[in-house]
Backbone bond lengths (Angstrom), bond angles and torsions (degrees), N, CA, C in turn:
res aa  C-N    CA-C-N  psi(-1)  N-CA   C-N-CA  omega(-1)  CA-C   N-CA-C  phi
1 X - - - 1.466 - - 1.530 110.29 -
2 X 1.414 113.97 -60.00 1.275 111.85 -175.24 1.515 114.63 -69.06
3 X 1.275 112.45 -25.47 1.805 127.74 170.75 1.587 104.10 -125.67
4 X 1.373 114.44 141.62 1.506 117.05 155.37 1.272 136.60 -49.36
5 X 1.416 121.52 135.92 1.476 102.29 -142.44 1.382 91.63 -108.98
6 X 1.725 111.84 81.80 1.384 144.21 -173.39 1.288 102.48 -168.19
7 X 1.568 98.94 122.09 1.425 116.26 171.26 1.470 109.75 -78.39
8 X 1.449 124.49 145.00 1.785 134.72 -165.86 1.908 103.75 -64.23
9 X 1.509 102.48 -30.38 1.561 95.82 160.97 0.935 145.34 -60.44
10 X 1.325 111.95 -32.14 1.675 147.26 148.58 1.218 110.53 -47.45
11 X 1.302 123.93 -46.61 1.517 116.51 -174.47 1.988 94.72 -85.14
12 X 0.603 126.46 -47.43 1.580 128.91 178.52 1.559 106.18 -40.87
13 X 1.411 109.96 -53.01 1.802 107.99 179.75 1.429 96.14 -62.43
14 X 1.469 128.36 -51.74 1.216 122.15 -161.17 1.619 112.38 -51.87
15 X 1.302 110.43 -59.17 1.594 109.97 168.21 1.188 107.23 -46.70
16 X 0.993 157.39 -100.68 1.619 167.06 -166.54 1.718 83.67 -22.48
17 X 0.823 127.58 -82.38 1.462 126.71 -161.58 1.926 105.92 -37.53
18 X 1.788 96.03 -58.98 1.370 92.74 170.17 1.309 132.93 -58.56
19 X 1.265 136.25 -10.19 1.639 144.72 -178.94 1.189 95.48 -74.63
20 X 1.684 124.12 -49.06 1.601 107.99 -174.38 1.475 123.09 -94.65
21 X 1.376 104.23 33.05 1.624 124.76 176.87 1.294 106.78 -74.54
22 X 1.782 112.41 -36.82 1.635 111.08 -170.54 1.562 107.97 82.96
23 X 1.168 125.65 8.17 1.232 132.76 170.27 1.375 110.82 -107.54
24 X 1.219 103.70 148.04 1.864 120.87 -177.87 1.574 106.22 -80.39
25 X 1.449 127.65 104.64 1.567 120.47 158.05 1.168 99.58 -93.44
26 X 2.046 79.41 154.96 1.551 108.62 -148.94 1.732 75.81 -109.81
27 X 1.344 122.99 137.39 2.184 130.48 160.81 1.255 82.47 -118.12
28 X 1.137 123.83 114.75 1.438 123.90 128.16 1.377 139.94 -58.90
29 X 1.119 142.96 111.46 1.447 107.76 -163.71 1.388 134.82 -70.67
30 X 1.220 143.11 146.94 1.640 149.79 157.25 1.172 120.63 -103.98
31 X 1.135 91.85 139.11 1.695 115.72 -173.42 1.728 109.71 -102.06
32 X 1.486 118.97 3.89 1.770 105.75 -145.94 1.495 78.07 -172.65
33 X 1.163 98.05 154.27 1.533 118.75 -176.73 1.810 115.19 -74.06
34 X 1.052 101.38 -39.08 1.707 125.40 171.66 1.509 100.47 -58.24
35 X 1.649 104.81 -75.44 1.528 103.48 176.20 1.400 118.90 -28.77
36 X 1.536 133.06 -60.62 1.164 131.40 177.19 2.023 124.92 -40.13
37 X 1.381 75.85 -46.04 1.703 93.97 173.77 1.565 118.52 -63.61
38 X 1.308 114.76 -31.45 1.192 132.35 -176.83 1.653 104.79 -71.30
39 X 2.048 104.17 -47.95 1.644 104.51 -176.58 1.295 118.17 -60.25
40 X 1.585 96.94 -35.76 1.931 116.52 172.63 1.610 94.92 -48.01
41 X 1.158 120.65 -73.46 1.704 118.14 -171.28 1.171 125.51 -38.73
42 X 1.381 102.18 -46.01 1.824 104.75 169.42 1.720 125.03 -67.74
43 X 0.977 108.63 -5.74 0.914 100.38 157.23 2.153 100.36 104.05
44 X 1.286 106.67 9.31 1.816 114.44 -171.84 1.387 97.92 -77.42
45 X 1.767 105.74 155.93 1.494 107.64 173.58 1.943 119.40 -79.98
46 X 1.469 101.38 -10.17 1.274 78.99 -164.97 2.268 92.41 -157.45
47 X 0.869 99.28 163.27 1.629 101.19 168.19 1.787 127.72 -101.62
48 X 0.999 132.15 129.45 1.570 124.84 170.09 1.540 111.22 -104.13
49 X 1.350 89.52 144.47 1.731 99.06 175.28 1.627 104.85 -106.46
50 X 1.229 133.98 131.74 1.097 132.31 175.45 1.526 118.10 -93.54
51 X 1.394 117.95 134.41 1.811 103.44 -177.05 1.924 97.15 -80.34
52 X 1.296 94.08 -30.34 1.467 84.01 -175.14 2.029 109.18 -54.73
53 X 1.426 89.13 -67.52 1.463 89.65 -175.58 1.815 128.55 -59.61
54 X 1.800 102.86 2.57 1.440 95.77 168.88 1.806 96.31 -96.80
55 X 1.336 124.19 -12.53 1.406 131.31 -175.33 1.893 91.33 -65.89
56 X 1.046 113.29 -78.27 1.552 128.59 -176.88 1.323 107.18 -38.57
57 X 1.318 128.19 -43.48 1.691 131.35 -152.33 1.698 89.78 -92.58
58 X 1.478 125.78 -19.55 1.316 121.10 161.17 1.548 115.84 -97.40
59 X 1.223 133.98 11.40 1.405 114.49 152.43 1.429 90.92 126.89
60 X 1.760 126.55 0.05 1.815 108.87 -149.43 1.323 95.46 -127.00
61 X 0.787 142.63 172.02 1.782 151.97 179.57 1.748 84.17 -111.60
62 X 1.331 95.51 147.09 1.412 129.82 -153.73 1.974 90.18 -79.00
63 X 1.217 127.09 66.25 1.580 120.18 164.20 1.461 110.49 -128.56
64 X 1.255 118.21 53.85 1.254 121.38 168.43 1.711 115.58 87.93
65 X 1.129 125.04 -9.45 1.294 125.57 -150.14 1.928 118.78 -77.33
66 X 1.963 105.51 -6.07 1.167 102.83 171.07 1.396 117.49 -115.91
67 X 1.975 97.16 167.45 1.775 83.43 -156.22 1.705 98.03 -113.95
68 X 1.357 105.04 -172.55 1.382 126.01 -146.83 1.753 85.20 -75.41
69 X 1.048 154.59 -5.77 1.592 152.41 157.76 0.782 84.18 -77.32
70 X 1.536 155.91 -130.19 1.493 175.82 -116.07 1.637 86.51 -36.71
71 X 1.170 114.74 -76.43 1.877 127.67 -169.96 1.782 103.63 -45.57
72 X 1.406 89.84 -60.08 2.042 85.89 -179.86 1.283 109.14 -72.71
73 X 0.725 165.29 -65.42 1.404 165.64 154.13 1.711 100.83 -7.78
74 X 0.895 132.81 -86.67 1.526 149.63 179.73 1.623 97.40 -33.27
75 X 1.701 105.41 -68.65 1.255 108.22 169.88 1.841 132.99 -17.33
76 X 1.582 86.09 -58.07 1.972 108.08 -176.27 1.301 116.95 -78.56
77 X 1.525 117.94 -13.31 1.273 113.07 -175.26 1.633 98.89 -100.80
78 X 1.263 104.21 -18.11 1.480 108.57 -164.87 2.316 100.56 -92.81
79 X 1.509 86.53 -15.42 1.131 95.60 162.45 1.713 151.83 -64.89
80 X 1.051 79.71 -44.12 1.703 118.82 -143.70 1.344 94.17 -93.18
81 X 1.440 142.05 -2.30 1.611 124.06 -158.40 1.942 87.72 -124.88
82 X 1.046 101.36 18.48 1.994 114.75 174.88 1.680 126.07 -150.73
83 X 1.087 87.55 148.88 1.433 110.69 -167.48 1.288 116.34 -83.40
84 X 1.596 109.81 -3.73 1.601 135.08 176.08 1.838 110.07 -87.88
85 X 1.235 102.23 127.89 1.775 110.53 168.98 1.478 100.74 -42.90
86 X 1.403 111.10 154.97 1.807 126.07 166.03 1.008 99.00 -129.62
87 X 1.801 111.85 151.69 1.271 129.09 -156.44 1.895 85.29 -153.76
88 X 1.531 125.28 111.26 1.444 136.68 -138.97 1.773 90.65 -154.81
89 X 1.441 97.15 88.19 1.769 101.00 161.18 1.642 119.52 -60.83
90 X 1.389 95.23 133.27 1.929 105.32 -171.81 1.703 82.75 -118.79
91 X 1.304 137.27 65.17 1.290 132.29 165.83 1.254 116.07 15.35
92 X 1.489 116.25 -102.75 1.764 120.61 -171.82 1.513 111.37 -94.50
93 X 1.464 108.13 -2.07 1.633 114.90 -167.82 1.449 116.36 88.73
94 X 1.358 127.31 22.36 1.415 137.80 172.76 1.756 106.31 45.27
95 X 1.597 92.50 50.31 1.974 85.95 172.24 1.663 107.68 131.67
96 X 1.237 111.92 -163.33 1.357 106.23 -151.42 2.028 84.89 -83.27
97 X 1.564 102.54 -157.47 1.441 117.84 -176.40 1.754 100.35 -56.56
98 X 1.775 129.00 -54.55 1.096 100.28 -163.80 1.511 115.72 -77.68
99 X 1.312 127.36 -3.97 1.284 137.11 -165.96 1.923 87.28 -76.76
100 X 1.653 118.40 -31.22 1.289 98.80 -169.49 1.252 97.62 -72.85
101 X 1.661 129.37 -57.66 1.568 103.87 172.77 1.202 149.12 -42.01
102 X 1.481 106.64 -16.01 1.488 92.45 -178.83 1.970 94.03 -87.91
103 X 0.970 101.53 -37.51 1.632 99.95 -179.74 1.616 112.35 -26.86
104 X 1.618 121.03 -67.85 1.081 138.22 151.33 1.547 130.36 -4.67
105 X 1.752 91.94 -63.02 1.254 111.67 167.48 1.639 124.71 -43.21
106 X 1.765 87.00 -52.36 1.966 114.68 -163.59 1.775 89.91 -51.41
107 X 1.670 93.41 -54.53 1.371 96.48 -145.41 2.071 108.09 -71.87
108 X 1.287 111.07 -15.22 1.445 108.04 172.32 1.535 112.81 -79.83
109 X 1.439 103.86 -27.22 1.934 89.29 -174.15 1.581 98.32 -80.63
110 X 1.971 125.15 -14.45 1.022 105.53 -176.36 1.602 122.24 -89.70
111 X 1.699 108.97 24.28 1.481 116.33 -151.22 1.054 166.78 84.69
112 X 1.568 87.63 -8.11 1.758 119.28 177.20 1.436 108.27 -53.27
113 X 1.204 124.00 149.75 1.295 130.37 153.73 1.713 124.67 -84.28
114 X 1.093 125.97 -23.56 1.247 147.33 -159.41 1.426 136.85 -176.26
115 X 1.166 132.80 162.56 1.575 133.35 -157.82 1.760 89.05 -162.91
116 X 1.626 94.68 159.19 1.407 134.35 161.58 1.283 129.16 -139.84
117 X 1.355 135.52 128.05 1.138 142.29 -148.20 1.552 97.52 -144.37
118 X 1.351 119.89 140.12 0.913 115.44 -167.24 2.124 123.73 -130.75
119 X 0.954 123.99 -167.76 1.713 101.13 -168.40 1.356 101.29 -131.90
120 X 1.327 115.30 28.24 1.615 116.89 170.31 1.334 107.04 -75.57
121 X 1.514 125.90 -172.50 1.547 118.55 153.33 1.464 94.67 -106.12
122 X 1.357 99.17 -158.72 1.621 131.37 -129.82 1.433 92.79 -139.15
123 X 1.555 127.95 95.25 1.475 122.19 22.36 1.830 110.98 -81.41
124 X 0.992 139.65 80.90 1.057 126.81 161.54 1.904 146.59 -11.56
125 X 1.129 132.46 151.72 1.591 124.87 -162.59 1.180 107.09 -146.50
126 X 0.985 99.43 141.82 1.836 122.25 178.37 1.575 113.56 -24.42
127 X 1.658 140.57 123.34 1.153 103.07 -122.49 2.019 83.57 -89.98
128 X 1.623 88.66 -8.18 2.078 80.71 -178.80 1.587 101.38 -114.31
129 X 1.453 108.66 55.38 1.588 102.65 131.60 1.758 118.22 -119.13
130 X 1.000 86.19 163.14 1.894 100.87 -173.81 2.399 105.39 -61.15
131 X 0.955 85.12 152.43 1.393 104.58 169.35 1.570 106.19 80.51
132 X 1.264 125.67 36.73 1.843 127.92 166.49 1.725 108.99 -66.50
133 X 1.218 96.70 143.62 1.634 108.15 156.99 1.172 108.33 -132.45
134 X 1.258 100.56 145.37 1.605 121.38 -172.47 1.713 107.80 -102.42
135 X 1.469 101.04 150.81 1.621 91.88 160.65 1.413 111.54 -111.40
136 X 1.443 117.74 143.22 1.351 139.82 -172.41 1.434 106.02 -16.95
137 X 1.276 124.19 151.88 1.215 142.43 162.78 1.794 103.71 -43.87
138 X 1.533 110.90 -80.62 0.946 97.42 162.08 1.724 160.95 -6.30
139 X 1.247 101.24 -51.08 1.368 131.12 167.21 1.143 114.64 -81.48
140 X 1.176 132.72 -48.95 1.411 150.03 162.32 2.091 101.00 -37.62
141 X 1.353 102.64 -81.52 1.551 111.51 173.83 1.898 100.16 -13.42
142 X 1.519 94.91 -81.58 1.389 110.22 -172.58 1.254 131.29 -37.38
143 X 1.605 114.01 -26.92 1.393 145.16 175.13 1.729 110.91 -73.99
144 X 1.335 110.65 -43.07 1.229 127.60 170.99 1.706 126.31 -75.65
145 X 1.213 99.06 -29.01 1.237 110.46 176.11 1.925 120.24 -94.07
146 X 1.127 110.84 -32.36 1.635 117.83 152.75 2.215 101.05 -68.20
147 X 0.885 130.18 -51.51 0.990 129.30 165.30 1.376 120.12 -9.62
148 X 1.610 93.64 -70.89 1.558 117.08 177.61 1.636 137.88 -68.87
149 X 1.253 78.98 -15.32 1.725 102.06 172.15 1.343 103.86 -90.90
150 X 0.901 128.57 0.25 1.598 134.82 167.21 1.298 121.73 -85.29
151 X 1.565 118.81 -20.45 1.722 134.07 163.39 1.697 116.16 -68.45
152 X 1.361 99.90 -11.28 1.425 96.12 -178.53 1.585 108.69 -53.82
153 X 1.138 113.74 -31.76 1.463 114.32 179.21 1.682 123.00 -60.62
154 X 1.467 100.27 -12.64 1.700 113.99 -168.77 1.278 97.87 173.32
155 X 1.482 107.83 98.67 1.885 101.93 -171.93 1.758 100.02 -79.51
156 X 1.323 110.37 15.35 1.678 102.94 -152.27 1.835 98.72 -103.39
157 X 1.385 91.42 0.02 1.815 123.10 177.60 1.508 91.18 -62.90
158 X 1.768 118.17 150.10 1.444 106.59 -165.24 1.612 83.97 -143.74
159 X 1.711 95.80 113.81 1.408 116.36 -173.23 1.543 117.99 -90.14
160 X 1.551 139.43 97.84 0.975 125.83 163.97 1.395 135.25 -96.55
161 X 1.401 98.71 172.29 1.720 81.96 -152.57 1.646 82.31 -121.11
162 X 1.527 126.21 121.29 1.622 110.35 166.71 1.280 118.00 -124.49
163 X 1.773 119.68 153.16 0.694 115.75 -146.24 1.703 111.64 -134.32
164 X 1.299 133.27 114.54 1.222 130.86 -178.09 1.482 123.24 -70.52
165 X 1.427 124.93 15.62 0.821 110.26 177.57 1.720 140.28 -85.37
166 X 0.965 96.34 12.19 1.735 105.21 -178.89 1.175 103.42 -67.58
167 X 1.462 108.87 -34.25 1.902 93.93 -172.81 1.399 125.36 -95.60
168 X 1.228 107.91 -3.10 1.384 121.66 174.00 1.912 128.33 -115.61
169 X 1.178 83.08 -2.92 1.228 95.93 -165.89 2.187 119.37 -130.25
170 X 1.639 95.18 -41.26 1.094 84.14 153.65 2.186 97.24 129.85
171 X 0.756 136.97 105.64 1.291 125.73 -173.08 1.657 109.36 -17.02
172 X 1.601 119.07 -77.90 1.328 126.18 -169.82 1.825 98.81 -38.00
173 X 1.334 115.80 -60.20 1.303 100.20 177.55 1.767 139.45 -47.92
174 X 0.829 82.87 -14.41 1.541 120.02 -179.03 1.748 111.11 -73.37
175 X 1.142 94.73 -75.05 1.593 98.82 156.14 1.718 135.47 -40.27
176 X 1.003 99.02 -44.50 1.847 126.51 177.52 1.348 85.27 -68.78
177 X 1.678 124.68 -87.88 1.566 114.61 -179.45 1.753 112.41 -19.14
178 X 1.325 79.53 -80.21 2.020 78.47 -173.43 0.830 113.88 -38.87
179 X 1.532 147.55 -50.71 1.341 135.14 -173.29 1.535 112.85 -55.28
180 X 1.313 117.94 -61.89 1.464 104.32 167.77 1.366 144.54 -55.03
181 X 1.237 89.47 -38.63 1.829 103.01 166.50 1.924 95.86 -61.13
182 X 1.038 114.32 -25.02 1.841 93.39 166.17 1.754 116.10 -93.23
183 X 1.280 98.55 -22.50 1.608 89.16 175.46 1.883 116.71 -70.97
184 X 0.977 100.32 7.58 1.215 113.45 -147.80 1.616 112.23 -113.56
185 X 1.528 103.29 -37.34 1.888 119.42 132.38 1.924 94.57 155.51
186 X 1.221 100.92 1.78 1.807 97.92 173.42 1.061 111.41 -37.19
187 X 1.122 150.19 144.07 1.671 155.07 158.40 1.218 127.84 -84.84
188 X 1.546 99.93 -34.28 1.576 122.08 171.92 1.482 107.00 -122.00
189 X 1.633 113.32 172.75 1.523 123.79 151.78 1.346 101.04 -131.61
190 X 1.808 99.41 160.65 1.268 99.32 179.91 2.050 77.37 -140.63
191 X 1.348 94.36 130.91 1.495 104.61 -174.62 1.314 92.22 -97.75
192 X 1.593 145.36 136.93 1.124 142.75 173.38 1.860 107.90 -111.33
193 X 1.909 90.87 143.98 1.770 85.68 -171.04 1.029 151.67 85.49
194 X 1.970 112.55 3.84 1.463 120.93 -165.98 1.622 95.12 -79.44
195 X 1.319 113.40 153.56 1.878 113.62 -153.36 1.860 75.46 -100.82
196 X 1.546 153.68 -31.47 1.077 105.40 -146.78 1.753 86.32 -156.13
197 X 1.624 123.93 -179.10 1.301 123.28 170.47 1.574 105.76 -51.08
198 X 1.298 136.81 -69.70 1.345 149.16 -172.11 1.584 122.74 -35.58
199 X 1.755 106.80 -41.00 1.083 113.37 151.64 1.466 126.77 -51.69
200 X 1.262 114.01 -66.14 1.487 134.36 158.30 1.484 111.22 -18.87
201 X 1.402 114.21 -62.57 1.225 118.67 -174.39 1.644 125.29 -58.12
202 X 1.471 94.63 -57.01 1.528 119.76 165.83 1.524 118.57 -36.36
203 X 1.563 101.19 -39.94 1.661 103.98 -178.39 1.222 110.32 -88.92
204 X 1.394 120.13 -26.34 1.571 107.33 176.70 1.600 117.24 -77.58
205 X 0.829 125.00 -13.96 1.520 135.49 152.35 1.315 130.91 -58.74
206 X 1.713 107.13 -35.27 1.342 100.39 167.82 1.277 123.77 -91.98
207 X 1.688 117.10 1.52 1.270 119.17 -168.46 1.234 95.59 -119.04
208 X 1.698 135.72 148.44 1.114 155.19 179.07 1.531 89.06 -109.27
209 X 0.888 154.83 -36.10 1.663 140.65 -176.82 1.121 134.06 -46.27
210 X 1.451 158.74 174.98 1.411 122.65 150.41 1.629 111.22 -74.79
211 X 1.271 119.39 179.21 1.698 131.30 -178.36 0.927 139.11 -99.81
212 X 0.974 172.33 78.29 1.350 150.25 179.19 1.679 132.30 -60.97
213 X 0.895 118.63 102.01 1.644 101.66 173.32 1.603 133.46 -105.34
214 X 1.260 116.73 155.95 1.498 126.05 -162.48 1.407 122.02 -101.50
215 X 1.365 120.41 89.67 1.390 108.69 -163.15 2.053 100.72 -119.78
216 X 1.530 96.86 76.92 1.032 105.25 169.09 1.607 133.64 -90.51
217 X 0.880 149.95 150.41 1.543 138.67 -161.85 1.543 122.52 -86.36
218 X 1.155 139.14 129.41 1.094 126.27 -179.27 2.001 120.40 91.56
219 X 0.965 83.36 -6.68 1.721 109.14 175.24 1.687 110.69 -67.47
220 X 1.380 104.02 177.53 1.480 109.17 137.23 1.104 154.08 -53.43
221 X 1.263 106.38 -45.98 1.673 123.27 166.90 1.411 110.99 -63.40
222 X 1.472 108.33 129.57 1.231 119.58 151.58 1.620 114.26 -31.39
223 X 1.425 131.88 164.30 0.992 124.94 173.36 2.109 115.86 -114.91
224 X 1.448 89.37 94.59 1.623 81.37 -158.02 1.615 107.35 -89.19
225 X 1.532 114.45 161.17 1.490 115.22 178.18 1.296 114.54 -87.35
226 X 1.431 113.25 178.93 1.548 127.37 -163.94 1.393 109.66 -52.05
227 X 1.618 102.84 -37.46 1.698 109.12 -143.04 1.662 79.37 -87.07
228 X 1.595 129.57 -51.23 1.641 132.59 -169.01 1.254 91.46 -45.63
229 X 1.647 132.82 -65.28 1.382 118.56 -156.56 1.574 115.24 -78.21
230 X 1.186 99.81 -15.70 1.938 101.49 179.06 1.660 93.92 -91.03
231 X 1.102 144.63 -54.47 1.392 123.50 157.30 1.720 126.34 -23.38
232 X 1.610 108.11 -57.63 1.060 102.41 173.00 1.665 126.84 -50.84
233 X 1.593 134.25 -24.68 0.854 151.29 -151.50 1.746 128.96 68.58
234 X 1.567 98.99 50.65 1.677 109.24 -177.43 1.599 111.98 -101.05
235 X 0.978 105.97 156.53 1.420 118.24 -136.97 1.755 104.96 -98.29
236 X 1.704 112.49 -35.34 1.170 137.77 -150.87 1.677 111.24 -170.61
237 X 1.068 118.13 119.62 1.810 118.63 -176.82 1.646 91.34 -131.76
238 X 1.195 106.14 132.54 1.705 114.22 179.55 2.115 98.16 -124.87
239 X 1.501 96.16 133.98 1.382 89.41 161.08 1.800 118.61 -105.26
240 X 1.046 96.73 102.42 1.559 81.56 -167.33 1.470 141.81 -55.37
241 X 1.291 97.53 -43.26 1.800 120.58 -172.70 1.296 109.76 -109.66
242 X 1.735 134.36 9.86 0.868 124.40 176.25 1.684 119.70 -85.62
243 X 1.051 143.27 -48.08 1.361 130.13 152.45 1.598 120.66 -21.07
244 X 1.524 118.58 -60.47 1.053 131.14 -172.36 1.826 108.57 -66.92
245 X 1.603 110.56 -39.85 1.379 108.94 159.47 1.665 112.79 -39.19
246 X 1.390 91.02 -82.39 1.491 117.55 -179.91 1.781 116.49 -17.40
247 X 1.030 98.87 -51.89 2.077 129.82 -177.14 1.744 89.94 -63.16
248 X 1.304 117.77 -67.97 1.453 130.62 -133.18 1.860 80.86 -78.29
249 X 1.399 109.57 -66.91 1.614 111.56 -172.96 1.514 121.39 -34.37
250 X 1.467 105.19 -22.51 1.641 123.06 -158.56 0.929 90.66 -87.80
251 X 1.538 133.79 -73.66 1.489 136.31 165.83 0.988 134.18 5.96
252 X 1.239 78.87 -84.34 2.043 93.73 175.91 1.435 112.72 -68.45
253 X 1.598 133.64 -30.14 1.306 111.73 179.95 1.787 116.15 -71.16
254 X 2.103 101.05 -27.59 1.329 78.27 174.53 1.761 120.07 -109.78
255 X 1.247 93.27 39.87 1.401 100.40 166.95 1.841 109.31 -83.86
256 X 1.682 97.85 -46.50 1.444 122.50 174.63 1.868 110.54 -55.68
257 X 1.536 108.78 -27.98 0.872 115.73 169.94 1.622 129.12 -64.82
258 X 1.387 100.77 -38.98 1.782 122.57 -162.68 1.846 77.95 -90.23
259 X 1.092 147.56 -41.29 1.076 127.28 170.71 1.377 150.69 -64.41
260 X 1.257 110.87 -15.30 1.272 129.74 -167.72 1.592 106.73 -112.25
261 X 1.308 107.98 -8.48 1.621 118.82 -160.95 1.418 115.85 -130.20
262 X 1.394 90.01 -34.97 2.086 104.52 172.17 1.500 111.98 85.33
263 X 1.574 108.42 -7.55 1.516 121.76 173.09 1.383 118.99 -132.25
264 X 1.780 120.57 141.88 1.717 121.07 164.31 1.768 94.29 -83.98
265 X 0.994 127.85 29.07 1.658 134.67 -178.94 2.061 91.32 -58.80
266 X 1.310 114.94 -57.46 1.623 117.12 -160.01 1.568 87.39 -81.63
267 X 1.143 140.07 -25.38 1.851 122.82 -159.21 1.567 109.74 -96.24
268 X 1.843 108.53 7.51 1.409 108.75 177.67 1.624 118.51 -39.11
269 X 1.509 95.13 -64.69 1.474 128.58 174.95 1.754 111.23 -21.81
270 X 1.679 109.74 -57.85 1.325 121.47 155.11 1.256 129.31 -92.41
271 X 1.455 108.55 65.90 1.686 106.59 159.64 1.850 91.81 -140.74
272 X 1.335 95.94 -175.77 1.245 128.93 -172.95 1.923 95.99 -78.77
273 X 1.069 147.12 129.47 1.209 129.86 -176.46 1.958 95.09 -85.50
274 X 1.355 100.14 -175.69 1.563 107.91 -170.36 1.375 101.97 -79.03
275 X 1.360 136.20 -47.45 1.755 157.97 -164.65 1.677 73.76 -86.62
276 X 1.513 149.89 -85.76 1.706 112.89 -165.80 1.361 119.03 -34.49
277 X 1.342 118.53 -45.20 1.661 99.99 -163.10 1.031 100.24 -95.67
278 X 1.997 144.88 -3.59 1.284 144.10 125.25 2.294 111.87 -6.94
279 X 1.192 85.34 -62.07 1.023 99.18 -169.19 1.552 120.54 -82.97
280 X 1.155 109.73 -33.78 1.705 98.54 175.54 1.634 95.69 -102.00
281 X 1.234 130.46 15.11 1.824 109.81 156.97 1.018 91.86 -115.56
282 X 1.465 147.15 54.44 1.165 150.72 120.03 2.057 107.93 76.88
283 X 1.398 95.79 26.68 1.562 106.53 -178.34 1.860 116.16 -31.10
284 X 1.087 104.77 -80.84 1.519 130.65 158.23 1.617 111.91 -2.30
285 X 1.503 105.09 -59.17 1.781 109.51 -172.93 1.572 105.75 -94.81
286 X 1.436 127.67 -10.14 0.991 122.34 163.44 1.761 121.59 -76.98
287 X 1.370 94.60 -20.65 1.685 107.92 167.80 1.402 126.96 -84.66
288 X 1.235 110.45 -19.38 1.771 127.13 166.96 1.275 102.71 -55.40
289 X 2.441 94.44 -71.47 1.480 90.24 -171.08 1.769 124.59 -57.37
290 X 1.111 101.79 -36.34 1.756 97.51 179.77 1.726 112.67 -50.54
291 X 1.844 111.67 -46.77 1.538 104.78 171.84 1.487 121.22 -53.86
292 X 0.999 127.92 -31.73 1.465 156.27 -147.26 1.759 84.72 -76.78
293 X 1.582 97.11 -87.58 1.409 92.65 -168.90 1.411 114.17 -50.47
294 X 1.400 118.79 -36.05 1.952 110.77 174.28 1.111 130.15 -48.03
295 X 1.360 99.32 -31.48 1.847 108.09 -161.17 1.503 91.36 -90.30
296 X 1.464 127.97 -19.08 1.708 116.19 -168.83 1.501 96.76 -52.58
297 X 1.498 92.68 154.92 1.381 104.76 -177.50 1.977 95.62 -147.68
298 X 1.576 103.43 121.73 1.506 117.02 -155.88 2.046 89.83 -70.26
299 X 1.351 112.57 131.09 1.275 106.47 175.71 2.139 114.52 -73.47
């Protein structure tokens, strides 16, 4: 009750198992422990943690500025209240190559299912605004490969490796990256920024790995549907910031609301009622168990 009654190793085979289903999982992202519970309800294969949106939900615009406590920590709580794998971007890996292993490390004893690491430098940027620098291929490899030595703890941990280079660098380069970033022990890629289906297409052809794709709003990317990217043959589609959009937009209109009016009297209509979130934080069985233990009576 208070944890899913699934151990985080369990959820690790489960992903791995699902990649070679040939089916597209859908992570939505979550920001909140509830949220997760909520993605569980709908019925999604898996959860995303966004670094941007744990950057934002603490006060910071998404350039690197939080650290590898803040992320694992956030990560496990944001984890832990579902029975669904998590998939929790660590940007550059908070530091040089061994900082990515221990990251790795943090994030399996804290339950994670998965990580993304990425080949910008440090302070890092939003991966679809203009003006990124990358660090060398090279460096990158090395980053990926201490990375991977960090699964020793649970090789069933699902390491992706993503990569900004399409926009700076050029698709073909892009490809070349990915390939090494898999020789290198990545499991996945996550290509960041391709502007259209064709792109999309092009890369899943050159990559034998599974995929990841990014269908965040307001980006570069086109915004493609389930059936385009599972046609295409993608592996994994995460929305990252859309919940947290969704949350944040609501806010403020009925904050704008309670101001102008002096009452939430009109925004009933849009809320969560009291008996919904009764029901998906599992109120009810937390009230059993509390009777449960009262009423025991020692034989």
């Amino acid at each position: 009750m208070l944890f899913p009654e699934i151990h985080p190793a369990e959820k690790r085979k489960n992903l791995r198992s699902a990649l070679k289903s040939g089916k597209l999982l859908q992570f939505p992202g979550s920001w909140s422990a509830l949220v997760s519970m909520a993605i569980e309800a709908q019925g999604f294969e898996g959860v995303y943690i966004s670094g941007s949106v744990l950057s934002n939900d603490l006060g910071y615009p998404d350039i690197g500025l939080t650290t590898l406590t803040e992320v694992a920590q956030r990560g496990r709580q944001i984890a832990r209240t579902t029975k669904l794998p998590s998939l929790i971007d660590i940007d550059t890996g908070f530091g040089e190559p061994m900082s990515a292993t221990r990251t790795v490390q943090e994030l399996i004893d804290f339950g994670i299912s998965g990580c993304h690491i990425e080949d910008q430098v440090s302070p890092k940027r939003c991966g679809h605004l203009d003006g990124k620098l990358l660090i060398t291929r090279e460096d990158m490899v090395r980053k990926v490969a201490a990375a991977a030595r960090g699964k020793r703890l649970d090789e069933d941990f699902l390491l992706v490796a993503r990569t900004d280079s399409r926009a700076t660098e050029g698709l073909d380069r892009a490809v070349e990256r990915s390939k090494a970033y898999i020789d290198a022990g990545a499991d996945c890629i996550f290509i960041e920024a391709l502007e259209n289906e064709k792109e999309f297409e092009a890369f899943r052809k050159a990559i034998q790995a599974p995929l990841l794709a990014n269908m965040t709003e307001f980006g570069k990317s086109k915004l493609l549907t389930y059936d385009q990217l599972s046609n295409l043959g993608y592996n994994i589609v995460i929305y990252p910031v859309t919940t947290f959009r969704l949350a944040m937009k609501a806010t403020i209109d009925g904050l704008a609301e309670i101001k102008a009016n002096g009452t939430q009297e009109g925004l009933l209509n849009k809320m969560q009622s009291r008996q919904e979130l009764y029901v998906l934080s599992r109120y009810e069985e937390y009230g059993s168990f509390d009777q449960s233990i009262f009423n025991f009576k020692p034989k």
